[in-house]
NUVEXMAR-730685 format. One record per atom (N, C-alpha, C, CB): residue number from 0; x, y, z; atom name. Coordinates in nm, 2 decimals. Glycine has a CB too. Example, Ala and Ser with C-alpha at 12.3 -4.5 7.8 and 13.67 -1.06 7.14 Angstrom:
BEGIN
num xx yy zz atome
0 1.32 -0.57 0.78 N
0 1.23 -0.45 0.78 CA
0 1.32 -0.33 0.78 C
0 1.13 -0.45 0.90 CB
1 1.28 -0.22 0.71 N
1 1.37 -0.11 0.71 CA
1 1.29 0.00 0.79 C
1 1.41 -0.06 0.57 CB
This chain:
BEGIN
num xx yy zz atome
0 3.86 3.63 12.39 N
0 3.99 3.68 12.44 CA
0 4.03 3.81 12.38 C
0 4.10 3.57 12.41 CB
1 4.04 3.83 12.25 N
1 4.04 3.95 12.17 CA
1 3.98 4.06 12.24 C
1 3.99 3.94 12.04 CB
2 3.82 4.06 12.28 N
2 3.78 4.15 12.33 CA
2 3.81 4.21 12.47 C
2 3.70 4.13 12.32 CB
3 3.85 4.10 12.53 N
3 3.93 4.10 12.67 CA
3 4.06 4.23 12.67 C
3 4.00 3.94 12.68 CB
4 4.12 4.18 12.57 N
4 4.26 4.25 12.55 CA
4 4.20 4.39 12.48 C
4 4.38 4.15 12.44 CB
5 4.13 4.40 12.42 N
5 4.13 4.57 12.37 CA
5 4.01 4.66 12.51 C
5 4.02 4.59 12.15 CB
6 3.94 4.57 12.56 N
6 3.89 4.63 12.69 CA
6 3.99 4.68 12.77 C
6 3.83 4.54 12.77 CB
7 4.11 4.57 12.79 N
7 4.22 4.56 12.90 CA
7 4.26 4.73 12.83 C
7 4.36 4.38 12.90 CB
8 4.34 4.71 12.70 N
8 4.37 4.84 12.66 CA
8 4.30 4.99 12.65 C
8 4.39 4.81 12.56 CB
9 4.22 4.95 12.69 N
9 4.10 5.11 12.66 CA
9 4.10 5.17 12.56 C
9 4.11 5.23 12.74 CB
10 4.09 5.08 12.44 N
10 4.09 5.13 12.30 CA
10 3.93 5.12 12.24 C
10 4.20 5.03 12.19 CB
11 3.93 5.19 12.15 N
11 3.79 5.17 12.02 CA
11 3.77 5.04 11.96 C
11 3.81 5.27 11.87 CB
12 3.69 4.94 12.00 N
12 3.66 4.83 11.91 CA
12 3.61 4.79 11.77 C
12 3.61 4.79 11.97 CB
13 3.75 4.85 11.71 N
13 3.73 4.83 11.52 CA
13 3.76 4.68 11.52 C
13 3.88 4.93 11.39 CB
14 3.78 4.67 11.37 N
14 3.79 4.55 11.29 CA
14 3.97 4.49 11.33 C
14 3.74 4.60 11.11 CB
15 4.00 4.62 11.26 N
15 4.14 4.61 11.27 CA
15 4.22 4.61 11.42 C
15 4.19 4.74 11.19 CB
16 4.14 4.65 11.54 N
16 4.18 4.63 11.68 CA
16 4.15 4.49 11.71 C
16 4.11 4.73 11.78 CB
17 4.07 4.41 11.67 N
17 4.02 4.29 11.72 CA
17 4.12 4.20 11.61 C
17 3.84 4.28 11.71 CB
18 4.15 4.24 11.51 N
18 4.26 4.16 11.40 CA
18 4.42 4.20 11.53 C
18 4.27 4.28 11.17 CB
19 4.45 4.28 11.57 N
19 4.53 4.30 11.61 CA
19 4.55 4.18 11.77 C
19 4.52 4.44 11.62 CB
20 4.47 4.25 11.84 N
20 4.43 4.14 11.95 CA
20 4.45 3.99 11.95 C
20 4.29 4.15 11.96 CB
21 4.41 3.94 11.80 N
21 4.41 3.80 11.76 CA
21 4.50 3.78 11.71 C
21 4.33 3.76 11.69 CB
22 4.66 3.89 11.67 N
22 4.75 3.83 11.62 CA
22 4.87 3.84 11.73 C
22 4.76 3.89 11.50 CB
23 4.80 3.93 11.87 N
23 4.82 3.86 12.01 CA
23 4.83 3.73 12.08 C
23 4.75 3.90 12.07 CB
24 4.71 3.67 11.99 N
24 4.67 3.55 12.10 CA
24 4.75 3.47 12.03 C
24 4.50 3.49 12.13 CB
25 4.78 3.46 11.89 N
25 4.85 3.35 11.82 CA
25 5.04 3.43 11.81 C
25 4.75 3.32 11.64 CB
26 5.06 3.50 11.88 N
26 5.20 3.55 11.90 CA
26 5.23 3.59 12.04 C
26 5.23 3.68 11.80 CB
27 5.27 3.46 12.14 N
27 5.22 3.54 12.27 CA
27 5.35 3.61 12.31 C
27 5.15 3.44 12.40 CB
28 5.44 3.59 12.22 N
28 5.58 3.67 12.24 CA
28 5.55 3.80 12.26 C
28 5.67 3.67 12.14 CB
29 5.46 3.87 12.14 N
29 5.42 4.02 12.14 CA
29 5.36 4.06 12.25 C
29 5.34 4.06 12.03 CB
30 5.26 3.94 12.27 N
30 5.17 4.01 12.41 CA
30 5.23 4.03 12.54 C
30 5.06 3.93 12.46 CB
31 5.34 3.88 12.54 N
31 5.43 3.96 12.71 CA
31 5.51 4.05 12.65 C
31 5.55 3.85 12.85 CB
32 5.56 4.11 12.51 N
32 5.64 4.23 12.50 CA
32 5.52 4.30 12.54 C
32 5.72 4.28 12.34 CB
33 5.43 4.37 12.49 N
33 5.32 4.43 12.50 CA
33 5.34 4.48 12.65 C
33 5.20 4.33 12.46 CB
34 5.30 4.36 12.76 N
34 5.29 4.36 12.90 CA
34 5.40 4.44 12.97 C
34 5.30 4.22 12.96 CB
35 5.50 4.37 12.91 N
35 5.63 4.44 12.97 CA
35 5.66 4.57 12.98 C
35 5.73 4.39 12.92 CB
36 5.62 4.65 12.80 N
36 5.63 4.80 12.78 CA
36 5.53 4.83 12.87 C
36 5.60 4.86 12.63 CB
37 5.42 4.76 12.89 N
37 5.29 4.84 12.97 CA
37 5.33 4.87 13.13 C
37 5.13 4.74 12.98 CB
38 5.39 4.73 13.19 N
38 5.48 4.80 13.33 CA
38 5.60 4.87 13.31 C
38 5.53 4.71 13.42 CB
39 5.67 4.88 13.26 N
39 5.78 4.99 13.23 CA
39 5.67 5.14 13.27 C
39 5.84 4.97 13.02 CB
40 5.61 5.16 13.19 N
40 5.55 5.30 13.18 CA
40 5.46 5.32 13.32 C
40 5.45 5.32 13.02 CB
41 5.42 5.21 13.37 N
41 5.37 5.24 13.49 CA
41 5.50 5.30 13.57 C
41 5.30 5.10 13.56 CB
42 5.62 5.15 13.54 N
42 5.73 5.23 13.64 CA
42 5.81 5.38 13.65 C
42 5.84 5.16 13.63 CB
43 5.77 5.38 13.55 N
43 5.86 5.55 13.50 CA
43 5.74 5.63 13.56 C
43 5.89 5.61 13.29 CB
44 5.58 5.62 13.57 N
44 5.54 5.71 13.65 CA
44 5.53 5.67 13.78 C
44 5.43 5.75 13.60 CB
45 5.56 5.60 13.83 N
45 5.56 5.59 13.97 CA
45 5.70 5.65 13.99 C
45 5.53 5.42 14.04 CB
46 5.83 5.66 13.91 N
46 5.93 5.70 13.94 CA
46 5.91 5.84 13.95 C
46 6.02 5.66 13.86 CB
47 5.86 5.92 13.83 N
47 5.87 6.04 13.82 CA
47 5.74 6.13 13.94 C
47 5.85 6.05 13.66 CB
48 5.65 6.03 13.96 N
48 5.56 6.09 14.12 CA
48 5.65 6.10 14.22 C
48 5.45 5.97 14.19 CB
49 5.76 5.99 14.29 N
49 5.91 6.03 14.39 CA
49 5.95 6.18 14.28 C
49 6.08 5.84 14.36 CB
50 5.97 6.15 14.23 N
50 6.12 6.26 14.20 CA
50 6.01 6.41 14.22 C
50 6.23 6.25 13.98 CB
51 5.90 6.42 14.19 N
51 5.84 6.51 14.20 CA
51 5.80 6.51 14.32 C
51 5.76 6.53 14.11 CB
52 5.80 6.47 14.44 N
52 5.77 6.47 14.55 CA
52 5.87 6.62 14.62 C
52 5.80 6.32 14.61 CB
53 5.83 6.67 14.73 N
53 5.91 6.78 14.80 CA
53 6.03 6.71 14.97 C
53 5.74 6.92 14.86 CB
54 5.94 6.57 14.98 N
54 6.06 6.51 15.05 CA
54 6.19 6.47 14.96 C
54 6.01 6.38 15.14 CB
55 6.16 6.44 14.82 N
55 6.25 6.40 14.75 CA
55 6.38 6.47 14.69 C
55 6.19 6.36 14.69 CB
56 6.31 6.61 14.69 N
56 6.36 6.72 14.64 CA
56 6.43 6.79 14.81 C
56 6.23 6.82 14.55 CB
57 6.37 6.78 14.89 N
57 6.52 6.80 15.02 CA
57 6.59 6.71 14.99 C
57 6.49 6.79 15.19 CB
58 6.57 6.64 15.02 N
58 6.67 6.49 15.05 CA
58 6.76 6.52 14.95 C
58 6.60 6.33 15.03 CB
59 6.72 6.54 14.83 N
59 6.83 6.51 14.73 CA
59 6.92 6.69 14.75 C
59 6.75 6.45 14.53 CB
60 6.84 6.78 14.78 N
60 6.92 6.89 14.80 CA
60 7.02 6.84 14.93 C
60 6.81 7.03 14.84 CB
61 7.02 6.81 15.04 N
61 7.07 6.76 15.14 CA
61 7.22 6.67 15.14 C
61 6.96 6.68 15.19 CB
62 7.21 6.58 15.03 N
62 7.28 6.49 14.97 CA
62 7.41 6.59 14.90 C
62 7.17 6.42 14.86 CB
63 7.34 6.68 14.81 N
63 7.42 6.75 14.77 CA
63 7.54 6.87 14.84 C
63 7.34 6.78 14.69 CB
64 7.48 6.92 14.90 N
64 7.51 6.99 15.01 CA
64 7.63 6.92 15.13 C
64 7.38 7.02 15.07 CB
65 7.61 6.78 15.18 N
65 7.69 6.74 15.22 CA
65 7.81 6.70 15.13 C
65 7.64 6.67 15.27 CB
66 7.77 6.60 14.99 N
66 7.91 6.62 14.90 CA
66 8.00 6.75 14.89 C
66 7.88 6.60 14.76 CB
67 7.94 6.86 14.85 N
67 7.99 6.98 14.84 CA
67 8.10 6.98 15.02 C
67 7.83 7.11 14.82 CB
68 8.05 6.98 15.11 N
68 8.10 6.98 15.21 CA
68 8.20 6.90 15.30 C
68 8.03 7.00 15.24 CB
69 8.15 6.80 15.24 N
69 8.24 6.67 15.24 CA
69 8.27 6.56 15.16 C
69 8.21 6.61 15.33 CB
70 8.36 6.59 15.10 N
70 8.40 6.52 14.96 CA
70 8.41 6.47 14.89 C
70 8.42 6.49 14.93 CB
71 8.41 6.30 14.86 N
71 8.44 6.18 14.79 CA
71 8.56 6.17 14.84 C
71 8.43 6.17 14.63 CB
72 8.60 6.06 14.92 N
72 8.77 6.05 14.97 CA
72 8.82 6.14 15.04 C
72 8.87 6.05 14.87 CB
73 8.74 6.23 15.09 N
73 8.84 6.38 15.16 CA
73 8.85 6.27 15.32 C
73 8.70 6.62 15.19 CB
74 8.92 6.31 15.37 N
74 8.94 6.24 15.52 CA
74 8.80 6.32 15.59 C
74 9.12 6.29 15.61 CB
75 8.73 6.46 15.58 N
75 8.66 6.47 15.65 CA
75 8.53 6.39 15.68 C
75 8.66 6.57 15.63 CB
76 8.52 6.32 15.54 N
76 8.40 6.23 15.51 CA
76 8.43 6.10 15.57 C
76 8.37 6.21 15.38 CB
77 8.56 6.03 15.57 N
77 8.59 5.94 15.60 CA
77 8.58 5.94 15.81 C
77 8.73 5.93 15.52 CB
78 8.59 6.04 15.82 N
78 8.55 6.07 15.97 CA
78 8.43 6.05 16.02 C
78 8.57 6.20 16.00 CB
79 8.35 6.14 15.93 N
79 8.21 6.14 15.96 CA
79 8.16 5.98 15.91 C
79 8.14 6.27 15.89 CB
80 8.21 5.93 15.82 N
80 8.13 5.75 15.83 CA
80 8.16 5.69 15.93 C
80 8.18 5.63 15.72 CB
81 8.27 5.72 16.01 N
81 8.35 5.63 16.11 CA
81 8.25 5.67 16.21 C
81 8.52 5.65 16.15 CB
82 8.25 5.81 16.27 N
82 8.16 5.85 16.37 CA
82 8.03 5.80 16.37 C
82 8.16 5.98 16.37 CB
83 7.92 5.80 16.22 N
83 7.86 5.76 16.20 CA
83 7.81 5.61 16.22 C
83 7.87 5.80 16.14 CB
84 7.92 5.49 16.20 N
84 7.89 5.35 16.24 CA
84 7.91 5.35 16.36 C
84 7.95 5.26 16.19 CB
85 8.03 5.44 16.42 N
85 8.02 5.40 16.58 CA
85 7.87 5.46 16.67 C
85 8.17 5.48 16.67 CB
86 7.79 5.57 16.63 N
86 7.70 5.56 16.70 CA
86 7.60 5.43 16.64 C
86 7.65 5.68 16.71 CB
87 7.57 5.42 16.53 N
87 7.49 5.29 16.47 CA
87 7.53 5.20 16.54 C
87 7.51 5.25 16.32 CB
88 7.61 5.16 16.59 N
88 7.67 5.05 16.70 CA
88 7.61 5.05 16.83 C
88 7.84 5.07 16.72 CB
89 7.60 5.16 16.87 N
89 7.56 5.16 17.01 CA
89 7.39 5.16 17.01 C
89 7.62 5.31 17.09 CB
């Protein structure tokens, strides 16, 4: 199992990595902490692949450009949602 887990990791198989591994198997609290930090960091790069995208970067320019233009609470926005559901309706 030890060796399992420092394969899984793509580390150097020392003494002290296989002591580690085994103080995995007898603490399995650390190992789903372990798991958990390891998807976190997948999620932050799958996040930061979106944000670095160029559809993402209009869109979010787009976004902004409409606030600027229409509000938070201005009636003009409140128009345009209304107009907006009534065609979504049809």
């Amino acid at each position: 199992m030890a060796k399992k887990i420092i394969d899984f990791l793509n580390i150097k198989p020392t003494q002290e990595r296989y002591k580690e591994a085994l103080s995995f198997i007898r603490h399995p609290k650390e190992m789903e902490n372990l798991a958990l930090k390891m998807h976190i960091k997948e999620l932050q790069n799958q996040l930061n692949y979106i944000y670095s995208l160029e559809g993402w970067k209009l869109l979010n320019k787009c976004y902004r450009i409409a606030d600027k233009v229409l509000p938070m609470g201005s009636r003009r926005r409140k128009v345009v949602e209304r107009v907006v559901k009534w065609i979504n309706k049809i």
